[in-house]
KEKE-3310 file (N, C-alpha, C; in steps of 0.2 Angstrom, whole numbers, plus 5000, padded with zeros to 4 digits):
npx = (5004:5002:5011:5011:5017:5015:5020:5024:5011:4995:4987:4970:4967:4965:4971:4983:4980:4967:4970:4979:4970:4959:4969:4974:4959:4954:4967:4963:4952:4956:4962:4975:4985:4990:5004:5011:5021:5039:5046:5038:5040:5038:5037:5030:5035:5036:5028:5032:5022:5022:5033:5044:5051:5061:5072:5081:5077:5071:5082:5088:5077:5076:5089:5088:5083:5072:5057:5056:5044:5040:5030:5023:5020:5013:5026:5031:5026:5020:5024:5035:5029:5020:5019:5022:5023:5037:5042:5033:5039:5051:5050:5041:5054:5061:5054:5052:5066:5069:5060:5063:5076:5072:5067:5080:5089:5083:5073:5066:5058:5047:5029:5020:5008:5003:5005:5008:5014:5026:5032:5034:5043:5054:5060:5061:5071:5078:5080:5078:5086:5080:5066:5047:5032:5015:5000:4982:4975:4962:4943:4929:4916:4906:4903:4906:4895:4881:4868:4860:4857:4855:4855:4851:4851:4837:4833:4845:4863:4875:4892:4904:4919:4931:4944:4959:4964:4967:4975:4991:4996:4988:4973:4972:4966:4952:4950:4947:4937:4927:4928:4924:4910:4905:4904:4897:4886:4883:4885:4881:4868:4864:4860:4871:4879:4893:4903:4911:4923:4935:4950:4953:4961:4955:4955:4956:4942:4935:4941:4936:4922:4918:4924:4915:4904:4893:4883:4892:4897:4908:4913:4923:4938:4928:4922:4926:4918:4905:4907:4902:4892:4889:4894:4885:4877:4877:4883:4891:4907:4923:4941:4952:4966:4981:4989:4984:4991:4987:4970:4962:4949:4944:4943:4932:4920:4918:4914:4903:4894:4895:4901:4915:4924:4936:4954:4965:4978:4989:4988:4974:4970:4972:4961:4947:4939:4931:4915:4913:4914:4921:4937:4947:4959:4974:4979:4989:5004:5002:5012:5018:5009:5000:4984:4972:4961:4947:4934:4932:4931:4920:4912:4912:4908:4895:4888:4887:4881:4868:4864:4866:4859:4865:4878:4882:4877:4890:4901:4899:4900:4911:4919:4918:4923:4937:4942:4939:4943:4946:4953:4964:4969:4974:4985:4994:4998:5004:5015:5019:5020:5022:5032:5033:5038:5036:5051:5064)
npy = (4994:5011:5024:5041:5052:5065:5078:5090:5083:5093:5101:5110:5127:5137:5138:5127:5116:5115:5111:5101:5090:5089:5084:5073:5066:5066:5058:5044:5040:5036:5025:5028:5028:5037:5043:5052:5054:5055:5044:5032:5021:5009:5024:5032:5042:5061:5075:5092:5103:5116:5121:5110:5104:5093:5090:5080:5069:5071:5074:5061:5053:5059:5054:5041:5041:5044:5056:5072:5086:5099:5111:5126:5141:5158:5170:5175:5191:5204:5208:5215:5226:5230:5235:5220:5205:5205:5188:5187:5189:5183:5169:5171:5174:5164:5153:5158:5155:5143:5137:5142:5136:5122:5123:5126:5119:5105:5101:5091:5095:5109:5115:5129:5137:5148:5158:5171:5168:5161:5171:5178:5170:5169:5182:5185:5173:5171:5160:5143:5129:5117:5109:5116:5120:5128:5125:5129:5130:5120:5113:5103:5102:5095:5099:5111:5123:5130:5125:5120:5121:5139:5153:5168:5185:5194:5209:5216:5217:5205:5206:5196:5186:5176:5170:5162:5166:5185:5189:5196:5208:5205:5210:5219:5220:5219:5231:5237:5231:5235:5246:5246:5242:5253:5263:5257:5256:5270:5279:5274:5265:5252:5244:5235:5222:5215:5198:5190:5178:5168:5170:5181:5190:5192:5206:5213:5209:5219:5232:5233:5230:5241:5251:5249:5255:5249:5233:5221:5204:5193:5179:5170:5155:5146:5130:5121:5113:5122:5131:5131:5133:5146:5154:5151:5160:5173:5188:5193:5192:5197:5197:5198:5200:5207:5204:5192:5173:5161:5161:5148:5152:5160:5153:5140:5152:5155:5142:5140:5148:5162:5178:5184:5200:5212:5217:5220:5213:5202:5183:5184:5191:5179:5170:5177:5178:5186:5189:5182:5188:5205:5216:5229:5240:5242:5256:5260:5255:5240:5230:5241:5245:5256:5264:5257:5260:5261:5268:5266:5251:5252:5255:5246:5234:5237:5233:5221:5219:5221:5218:5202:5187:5186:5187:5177:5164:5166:5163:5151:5143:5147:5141:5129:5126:5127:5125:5113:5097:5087:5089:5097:5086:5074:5085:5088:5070:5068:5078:5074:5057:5057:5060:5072:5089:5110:5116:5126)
npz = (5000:4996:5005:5013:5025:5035:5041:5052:5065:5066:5074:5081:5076:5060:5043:5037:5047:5041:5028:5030:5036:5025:5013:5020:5021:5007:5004:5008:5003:4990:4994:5001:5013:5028:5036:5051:5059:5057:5062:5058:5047:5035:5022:5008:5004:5010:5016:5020:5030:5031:5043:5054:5068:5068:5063:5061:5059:5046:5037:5039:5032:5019:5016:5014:5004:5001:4994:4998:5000:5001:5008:5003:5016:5015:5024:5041:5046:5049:5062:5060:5059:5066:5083:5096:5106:5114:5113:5105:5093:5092:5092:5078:5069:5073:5068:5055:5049:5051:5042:5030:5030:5029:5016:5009:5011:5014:5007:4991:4982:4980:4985:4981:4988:4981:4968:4969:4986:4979:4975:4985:4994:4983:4983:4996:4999:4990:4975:4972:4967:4965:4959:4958:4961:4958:4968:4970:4987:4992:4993:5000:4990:4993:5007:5008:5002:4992:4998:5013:5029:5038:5044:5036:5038:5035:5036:5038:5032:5032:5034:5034:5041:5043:5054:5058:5068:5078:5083:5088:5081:5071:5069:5062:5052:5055:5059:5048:5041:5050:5045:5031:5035:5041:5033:5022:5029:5031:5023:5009:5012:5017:5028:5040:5048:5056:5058:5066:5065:5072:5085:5097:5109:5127:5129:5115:5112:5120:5116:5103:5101:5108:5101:5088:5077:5069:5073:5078:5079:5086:5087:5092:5093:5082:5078:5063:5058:5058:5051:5037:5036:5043:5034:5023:5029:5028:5018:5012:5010:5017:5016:5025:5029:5025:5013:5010:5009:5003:5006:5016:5018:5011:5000:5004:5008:4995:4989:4995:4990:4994:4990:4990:4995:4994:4996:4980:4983:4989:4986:4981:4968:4961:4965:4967:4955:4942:4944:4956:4967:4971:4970:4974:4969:4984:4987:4993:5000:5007:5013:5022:5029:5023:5023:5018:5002:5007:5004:4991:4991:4998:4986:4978:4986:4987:4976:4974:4986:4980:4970:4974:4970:4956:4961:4969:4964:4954:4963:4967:4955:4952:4962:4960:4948:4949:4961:4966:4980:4974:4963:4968:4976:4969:4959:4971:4974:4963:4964:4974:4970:4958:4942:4934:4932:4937:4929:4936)
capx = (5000:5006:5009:5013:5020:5013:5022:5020:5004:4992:4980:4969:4963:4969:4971:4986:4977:4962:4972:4982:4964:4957:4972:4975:4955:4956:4970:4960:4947:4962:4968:4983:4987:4996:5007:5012:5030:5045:5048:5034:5042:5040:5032:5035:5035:5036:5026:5032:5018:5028:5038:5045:5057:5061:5078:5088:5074:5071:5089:5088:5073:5078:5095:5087:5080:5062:5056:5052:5040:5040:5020:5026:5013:5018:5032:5029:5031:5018:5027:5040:5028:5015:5021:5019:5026:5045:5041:5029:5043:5058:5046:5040:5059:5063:5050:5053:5072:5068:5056:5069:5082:5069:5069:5084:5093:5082:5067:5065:5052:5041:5023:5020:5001:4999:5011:5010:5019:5032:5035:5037:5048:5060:5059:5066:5076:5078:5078:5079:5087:5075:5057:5044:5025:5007:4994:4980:4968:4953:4938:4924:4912:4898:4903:4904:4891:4876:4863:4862:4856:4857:4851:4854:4847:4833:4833:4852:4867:4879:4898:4908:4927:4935:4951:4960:4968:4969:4978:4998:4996:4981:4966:4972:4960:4947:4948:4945:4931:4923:4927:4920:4903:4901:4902:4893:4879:4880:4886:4876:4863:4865:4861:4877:4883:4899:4903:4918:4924:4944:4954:4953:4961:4949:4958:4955:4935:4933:4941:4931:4916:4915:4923:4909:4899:4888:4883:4898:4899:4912:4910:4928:4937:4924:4922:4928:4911:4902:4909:4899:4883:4891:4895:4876:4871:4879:4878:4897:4912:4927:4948:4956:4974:4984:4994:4982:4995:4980:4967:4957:4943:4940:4940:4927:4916:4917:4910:4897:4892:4896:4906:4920:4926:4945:4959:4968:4983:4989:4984:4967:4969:4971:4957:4946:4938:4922:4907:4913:4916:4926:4942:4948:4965:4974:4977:4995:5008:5001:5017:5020:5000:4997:4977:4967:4955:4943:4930:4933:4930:4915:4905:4912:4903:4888:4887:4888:4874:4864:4864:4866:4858:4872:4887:4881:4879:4894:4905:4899:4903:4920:4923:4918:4928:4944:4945:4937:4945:4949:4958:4971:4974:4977:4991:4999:5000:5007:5022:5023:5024:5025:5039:5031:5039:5040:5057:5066)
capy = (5000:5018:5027:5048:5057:5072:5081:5088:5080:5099:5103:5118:5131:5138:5137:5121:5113:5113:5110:5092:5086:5088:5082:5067:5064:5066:5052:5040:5040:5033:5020:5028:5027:5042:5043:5059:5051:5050:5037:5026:5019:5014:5028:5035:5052:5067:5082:5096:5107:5125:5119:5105:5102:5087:5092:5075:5062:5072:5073:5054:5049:5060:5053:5035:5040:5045:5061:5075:5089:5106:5113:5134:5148:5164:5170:5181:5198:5210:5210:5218:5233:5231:5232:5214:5206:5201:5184:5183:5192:5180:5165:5172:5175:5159:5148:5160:5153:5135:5134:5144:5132:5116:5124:5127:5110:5096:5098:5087:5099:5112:5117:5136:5139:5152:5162:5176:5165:5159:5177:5182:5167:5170:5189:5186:5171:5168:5154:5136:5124:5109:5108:5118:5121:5130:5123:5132:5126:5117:5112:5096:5106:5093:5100:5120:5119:5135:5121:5118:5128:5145:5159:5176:5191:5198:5216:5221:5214:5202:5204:5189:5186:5168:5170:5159:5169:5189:5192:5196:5213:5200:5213:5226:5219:5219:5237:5240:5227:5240:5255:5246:5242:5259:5267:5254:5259:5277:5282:5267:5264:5247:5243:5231:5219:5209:5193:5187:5171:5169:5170:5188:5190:5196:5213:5214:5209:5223:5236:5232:5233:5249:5255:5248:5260:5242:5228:5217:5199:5190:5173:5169:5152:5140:5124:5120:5109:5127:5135:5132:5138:5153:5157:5152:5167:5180:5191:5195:5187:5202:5194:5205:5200:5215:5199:5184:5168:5159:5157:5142:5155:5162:5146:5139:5155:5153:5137:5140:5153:5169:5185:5190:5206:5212:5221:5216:5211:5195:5178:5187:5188:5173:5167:5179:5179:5188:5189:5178:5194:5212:5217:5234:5244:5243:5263:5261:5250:5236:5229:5247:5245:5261:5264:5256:5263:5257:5270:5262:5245:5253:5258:5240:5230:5242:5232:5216:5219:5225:5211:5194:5179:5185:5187:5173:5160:5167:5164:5144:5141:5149:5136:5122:5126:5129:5124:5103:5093:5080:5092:5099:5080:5075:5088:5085:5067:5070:5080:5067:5050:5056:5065:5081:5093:5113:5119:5133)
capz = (5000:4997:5012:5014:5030:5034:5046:5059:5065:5068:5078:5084:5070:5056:5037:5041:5050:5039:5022:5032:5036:5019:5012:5023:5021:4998:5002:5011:4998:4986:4999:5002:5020:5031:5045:5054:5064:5054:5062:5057:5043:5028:5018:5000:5002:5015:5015:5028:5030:5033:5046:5059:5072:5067:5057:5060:5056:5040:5035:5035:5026:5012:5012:5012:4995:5002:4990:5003:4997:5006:5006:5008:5015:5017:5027:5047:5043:5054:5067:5059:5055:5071:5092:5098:5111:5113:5112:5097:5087:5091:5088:5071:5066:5072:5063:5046:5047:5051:5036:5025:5032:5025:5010:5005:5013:5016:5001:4983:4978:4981:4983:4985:4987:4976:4963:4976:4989:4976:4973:4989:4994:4980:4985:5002:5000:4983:4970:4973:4963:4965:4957:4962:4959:4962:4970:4975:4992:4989:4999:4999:4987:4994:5013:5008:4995:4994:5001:5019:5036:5037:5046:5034:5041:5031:5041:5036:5028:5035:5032:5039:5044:5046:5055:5065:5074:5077:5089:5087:5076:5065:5071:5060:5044:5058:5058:5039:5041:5053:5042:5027:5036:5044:5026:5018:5031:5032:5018:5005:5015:5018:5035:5041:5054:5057:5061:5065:5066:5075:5090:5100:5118:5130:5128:5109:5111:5122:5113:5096:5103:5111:5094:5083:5077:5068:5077:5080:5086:5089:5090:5094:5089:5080:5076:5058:5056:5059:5046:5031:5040:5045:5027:5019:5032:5027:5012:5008:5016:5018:5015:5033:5028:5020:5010:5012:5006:5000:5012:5016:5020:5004:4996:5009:5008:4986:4986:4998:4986:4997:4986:4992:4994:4998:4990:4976:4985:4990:4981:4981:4961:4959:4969:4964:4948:4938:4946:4961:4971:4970:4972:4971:4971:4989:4990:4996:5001:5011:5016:5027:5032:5024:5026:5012:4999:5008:5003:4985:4992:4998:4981:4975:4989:4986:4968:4978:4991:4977:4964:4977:4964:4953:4962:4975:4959:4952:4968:4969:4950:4953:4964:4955:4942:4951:4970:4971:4984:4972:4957:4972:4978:4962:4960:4976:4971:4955:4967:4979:4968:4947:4940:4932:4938:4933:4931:4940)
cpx = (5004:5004:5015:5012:5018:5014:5022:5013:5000:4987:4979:4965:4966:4969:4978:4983:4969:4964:4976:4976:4959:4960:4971:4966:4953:4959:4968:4956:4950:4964:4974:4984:4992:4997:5009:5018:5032:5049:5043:5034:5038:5036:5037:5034:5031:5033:5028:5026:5022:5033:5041:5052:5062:5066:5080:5084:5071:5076:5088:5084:5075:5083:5096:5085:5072:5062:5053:5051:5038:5032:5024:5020:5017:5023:5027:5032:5027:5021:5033:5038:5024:5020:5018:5025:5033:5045:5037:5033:5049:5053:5045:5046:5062:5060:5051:5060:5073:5063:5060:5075:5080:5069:5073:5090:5092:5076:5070:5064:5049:5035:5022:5012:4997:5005:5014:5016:5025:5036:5040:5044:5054:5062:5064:5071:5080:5079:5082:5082:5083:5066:5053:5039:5020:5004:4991:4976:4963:4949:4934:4921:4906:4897:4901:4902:4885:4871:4863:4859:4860:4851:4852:4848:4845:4833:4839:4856:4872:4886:4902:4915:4926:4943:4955:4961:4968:4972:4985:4996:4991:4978:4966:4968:4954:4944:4947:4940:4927:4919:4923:4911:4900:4900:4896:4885:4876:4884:4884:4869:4860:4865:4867:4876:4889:4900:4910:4920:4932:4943:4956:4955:4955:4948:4955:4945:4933:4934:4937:4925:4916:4919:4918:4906:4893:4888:4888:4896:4903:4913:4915:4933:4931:4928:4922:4920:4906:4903:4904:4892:4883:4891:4888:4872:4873:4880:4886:4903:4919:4935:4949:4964:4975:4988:4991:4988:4990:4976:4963:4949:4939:4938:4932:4920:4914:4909:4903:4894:4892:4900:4908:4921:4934:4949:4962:4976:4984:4991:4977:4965:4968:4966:4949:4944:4931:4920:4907:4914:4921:4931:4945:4955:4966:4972:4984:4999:5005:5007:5020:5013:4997:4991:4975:4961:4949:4935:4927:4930:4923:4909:4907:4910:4897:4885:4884:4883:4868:4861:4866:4866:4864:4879:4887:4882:4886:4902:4905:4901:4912:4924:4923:4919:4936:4949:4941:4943:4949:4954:4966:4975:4976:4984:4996:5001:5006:5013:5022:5027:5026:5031:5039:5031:5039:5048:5058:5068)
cpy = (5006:5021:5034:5048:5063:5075:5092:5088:5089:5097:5109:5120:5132:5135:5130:5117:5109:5109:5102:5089:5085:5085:5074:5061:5063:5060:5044:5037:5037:5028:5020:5029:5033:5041:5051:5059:5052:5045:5031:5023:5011:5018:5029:5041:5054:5075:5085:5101:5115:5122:5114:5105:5096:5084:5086:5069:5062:5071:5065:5051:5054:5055:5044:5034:5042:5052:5067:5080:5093:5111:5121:5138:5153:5166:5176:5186:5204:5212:5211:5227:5235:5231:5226:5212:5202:5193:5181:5187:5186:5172:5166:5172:5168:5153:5149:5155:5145:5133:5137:5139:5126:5117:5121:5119:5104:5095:5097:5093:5104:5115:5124:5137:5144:5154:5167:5174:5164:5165:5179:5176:5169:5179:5190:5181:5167:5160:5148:5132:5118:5113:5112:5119:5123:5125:5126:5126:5125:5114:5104:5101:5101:5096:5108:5118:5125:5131:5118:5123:5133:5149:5167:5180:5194:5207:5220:5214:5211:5202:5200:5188:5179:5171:5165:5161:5178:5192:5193:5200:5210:5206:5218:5226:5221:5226:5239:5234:5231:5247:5251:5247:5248:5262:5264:5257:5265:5282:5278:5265:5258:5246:5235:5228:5217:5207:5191:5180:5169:5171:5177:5188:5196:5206:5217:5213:5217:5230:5236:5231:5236:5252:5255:5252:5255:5238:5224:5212:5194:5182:5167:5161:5147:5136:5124:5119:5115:5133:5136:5136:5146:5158:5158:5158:5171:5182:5191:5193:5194:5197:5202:5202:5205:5210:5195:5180:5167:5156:5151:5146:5158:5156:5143:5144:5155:5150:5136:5148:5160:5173:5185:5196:5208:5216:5216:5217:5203:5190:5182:5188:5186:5166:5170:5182:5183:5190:5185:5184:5199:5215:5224:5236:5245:5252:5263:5255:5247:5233:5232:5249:5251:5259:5263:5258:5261:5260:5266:5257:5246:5251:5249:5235:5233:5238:5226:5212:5219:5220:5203:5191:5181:5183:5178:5166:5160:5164:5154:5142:5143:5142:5131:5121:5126:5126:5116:5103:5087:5082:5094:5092:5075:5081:5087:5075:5065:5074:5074:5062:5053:5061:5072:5087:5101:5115:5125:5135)
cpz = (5000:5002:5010:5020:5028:5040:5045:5058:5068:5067:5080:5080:5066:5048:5036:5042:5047:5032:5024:5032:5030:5015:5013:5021:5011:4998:5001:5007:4994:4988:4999:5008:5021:5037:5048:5058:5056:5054:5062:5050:5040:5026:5011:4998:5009:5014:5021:5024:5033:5036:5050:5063:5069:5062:5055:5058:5048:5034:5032:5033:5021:5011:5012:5006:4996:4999:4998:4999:5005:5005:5010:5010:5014:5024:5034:5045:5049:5059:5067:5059:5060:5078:5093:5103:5108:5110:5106:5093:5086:5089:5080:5068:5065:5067:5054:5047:5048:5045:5030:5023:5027:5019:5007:5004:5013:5011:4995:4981:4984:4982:4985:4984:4984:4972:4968:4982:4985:4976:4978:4993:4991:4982:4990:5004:4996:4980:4973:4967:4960:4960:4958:4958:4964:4963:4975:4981:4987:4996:4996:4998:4990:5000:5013:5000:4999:5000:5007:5023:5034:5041:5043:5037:5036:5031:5038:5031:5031:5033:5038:5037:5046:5048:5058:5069:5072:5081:5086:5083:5070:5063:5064:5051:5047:5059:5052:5039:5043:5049:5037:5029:5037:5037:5022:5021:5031:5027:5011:5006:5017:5027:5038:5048:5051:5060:5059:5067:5069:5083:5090:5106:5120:5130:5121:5111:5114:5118:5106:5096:5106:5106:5089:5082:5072:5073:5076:5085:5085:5091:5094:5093:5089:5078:5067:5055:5057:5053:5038:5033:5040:5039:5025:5023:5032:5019:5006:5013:5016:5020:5022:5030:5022:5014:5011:5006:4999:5004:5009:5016:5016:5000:4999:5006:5000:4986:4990:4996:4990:4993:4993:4990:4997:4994:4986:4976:4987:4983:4978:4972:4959:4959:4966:4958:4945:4944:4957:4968:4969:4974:4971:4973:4979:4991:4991:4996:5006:5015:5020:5029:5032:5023:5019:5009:5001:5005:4994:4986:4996:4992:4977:4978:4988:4978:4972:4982:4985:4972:4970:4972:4961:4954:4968:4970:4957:4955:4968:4962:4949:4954:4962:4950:4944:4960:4972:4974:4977:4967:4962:4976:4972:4960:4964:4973:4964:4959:4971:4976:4961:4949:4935:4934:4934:4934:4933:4933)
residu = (UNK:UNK:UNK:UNK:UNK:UNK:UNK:UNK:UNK:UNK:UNK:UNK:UNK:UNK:UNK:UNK:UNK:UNK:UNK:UNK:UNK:UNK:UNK:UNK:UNK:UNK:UNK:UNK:UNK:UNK:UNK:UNK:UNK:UNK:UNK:UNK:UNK:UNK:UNK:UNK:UNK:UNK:UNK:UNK:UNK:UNK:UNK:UNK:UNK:UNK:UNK:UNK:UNK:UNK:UNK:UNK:UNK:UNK:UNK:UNK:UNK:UNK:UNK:UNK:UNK:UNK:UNK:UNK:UNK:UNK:UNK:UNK:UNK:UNK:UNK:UNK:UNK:UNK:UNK:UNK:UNK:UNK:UNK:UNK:UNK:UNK:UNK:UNK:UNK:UNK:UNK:UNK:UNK:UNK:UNK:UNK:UNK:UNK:UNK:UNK:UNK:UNK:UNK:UNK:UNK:UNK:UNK:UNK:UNK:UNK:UNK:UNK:UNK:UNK:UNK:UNK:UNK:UNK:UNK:UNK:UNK:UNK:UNK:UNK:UNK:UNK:UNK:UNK:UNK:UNK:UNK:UNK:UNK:UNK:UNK:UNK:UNK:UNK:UNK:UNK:UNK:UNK:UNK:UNK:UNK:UNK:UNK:UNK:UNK:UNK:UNK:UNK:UNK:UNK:UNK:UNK:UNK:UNK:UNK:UNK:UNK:UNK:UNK:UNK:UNK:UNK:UNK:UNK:UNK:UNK:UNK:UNK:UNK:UNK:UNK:UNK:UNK:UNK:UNK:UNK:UNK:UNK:UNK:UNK:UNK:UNK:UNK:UNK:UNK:UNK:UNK:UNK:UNK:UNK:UNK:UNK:UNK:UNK:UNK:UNK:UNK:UNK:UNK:UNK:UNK:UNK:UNK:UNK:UNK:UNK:UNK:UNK:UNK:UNK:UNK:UNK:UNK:UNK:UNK:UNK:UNK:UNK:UNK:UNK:UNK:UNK:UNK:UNK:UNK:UNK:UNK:UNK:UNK:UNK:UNK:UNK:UNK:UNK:UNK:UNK:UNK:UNK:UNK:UNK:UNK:UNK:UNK:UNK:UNK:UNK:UNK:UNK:UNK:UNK:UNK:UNK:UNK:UNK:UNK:UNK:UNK:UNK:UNK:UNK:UNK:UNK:UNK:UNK:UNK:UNK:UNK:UNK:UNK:UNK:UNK:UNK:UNK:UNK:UNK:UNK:UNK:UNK:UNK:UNK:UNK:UNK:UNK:UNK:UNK:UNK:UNK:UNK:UNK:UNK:UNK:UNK:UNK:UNK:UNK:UNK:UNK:UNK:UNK:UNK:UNK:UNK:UNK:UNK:UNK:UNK:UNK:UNK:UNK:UNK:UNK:UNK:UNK:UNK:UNK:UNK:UNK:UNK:UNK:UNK:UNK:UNK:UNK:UNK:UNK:UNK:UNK:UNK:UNK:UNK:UNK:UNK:UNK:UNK:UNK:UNK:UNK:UNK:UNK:UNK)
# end
C-alpha cells in the first residue's frame, strides 16, 4: 500500500490545519494510508507542512532516497511593521528561518500555494534549485456547498470574517472590516453587521466593541464543522489580511456561494475571479499597512449587496471550476509519487 508522512501531525485552527485534514482525508478515499511520525516507517514520500522540528529524522529519510515535498505559506512579517510582544517576534523569526532552512537544505520539491507565495519566497530568500509548483487550496464542494442551514438576516446585511487567529498585530483587517461596514451603512445605505469568526484576547473583544459604530459579534474560535453555516448566512464574506497567502477561507466561503470582497493584494487575484466577488485597488503600500482605499471597496461592495443571485451563483461556480478537493489531491499526488515537475 502507498503510504505519505505528513508532518508535523496539527492541531487547533487555522488554514494548516484545515488543508492536512482535507488532504489526509482526499488520500483516504484513494487507499493511500498516512502517518504523521518520521519514524513510522515505511512511507513513499514526505510532505512538511511549513515547518518542523524534526531536522535529523528528516535529514535521513531524504537521504534513504524517500522524495520529501515542502508545502510553503507565506512567510511572518507584521510584526516587523505592528508592536507585539518580545516573544511573538523571536518566535515568528525563528519559525521563518527553520522553514527557509527546509527549504533550501532538506526539500526534493516544492509546493507554493499560490504564485503570490512563490514570489514572495523567492523575494526574500531567493531561487531554489529543486522543482517547484502552484497549487491552490481546495475544499469538499459537497461539505461548503450554497445548500444547507442557514440563518441570513433579512433586516440588514451580514459581512463575515473567518480568521484563526487575530491576535499578534492580525486585528488590523478587523479594523478595515469596521470602516467598510460603517460606510457601507451610512454612507450606502446598507444597514450592516459583522461577524467574525477567529481568536481575539479578551483585551481585543473589548476594545472592538466599544469602537463599533455596527453591530459586531464575535464569535471567537469555531468549530471548523460550523463554518459552512456561517458562510450560507451572510451576504458578503470580507479577506482581513493585508497579503492573504491563499486562504482556506476564501475558498470555503466561494463554494458555499458567498462573494468575496478584499483588495487586490495578495493571492486574492488569483482566487478571485468575475462575478465571484470584488476586488479593488489597495490605495497604498500594504506591506507598510498604509490605510486602504477602503471607501473604493465601499462603492464596490455596494454592487455586491445590490445584485446577490448574481454574484452569490457566480461565487459557487467559481469554485467548482477551480477549488474541488479532488483536482488539488490530484496535484499534490502527481508532486509526491509522478515525476512532472515545473522547472526553476
Amino acid at each position: 500500500m502507498t503510504r505519505i508522512c505528513l508532518i508535523p501531525k496539527l492541531s487547533g485552527t487555522g488554514g494548516p490545519v484545515s488543508f492536512q485534514g482535507k488532504l489526509a482525508a482526499g488520500l483516504a478515499r484513494r487507499g493511500i494510508e498516512v502517518c504523521y511520525n518520521l519514524s513510522e516507517r515505511p512511507y513513499d514520500a514526505v510532505l512538511v507542512i511549513a515547518g518542523t522540528r524534526a531536522l535529523p529524522a528528516l535529514w535521513q529519510a531524504r537521504r534513504g532516497g524517500v522524495r520529501v515535498v515542502h508545502r510553503l505559506d507565506g512567510l511572518n512579517w507584521l510584526h516587523r511593521r505592528r508592536k507585539t510582544s518580545l516573544r511573538h517576534v523571536l518566535r515568528s523569526e525563528v519559525n521563518n528561518r527553520i522553514v527557509a532552512g527546509i527549504r533550501r537544505f532538506l526539500a526534493d520539491r516544492v509546493v507554493y500555494q499560490s504564485q503570490f507565495v512563490h514570489d514572495w519566497w523567492e523575494g526574500w530568500y531567493g531561487a531554489t534549485r529543486i522543482p517547484w509548483t502552484v497549487i491552490h487550496n481546495a475544499v469538499d464542494l459537497s461539505v461548503y456547498m450554497p445548500d444547507g442551514p442557514h440563518e441570513r438576516p433579512i433586516d440588514r446585511y451580514r459581512m463575515m470574517l473567518v480568521e484563526g487567529s487575530l491576535a499578534g498585530g492580525q486585528d488590523v483587517g478587523l479594523a478595515n472590516a469596521l470602516h467598510l461596514a460603517e460606510l457601507l451603512q451610512f454612507g450606502h445605505g446598507f444597514p450592516m453587521e459583522v461577524m467574525v469568526a477567529g481568536k481575539l484576547t479578551p483585551a481585543q473583544q473589548t476594545e472592538w466593541q466599544s469602537r463599533a459604530r455596527v453591530p459586531l459579534t464575535l464569535l471567537g474560535v469555531t468549530p471548523r464543522e460550523r463554518i459552512p453555516e456561517l458562510d450560507r448566512s451572510a451576504h458578503v464574506y470580507f479577506s482581513a489580511e493585508p497579503n492573504p497567502p491563499c486562504p482556506n477561507s476564501v475558498i470555503e466561503a466561494l463554494a458555499c456561494g458567498l462573494p468575496v470582497a478584499g483588495f487586490a493584494t495578495g493571492a486574492l487575484p488569483e482566487l478571485v475571479i468575475g462575478d465571484s466577488g470584488r476586488l479593488v485597488p489597495y490605495g497604498g503600500d500594504p506591506w507598510k499597512l498604509d490605510p486602504p482605499d477602503v471607501p473604493a471597496l465601499a462603492r464596490a461592495v455596494a454592487e455586491v449587496l445590490r445584485h446577490q443571485p448574481r454574484f452569490r451563483a457566480a461565487a459557487r461556480r467559481h469554485a467548482e471550476q477551480a477549488f474541488g478537493l479532488d483536482k488539488m489531491v490530484d496535484a499534490y499526488l502527481e508532486v509526491l509519487l509522478g515525476s512532472s515537475q515545473k522547472p526553476v
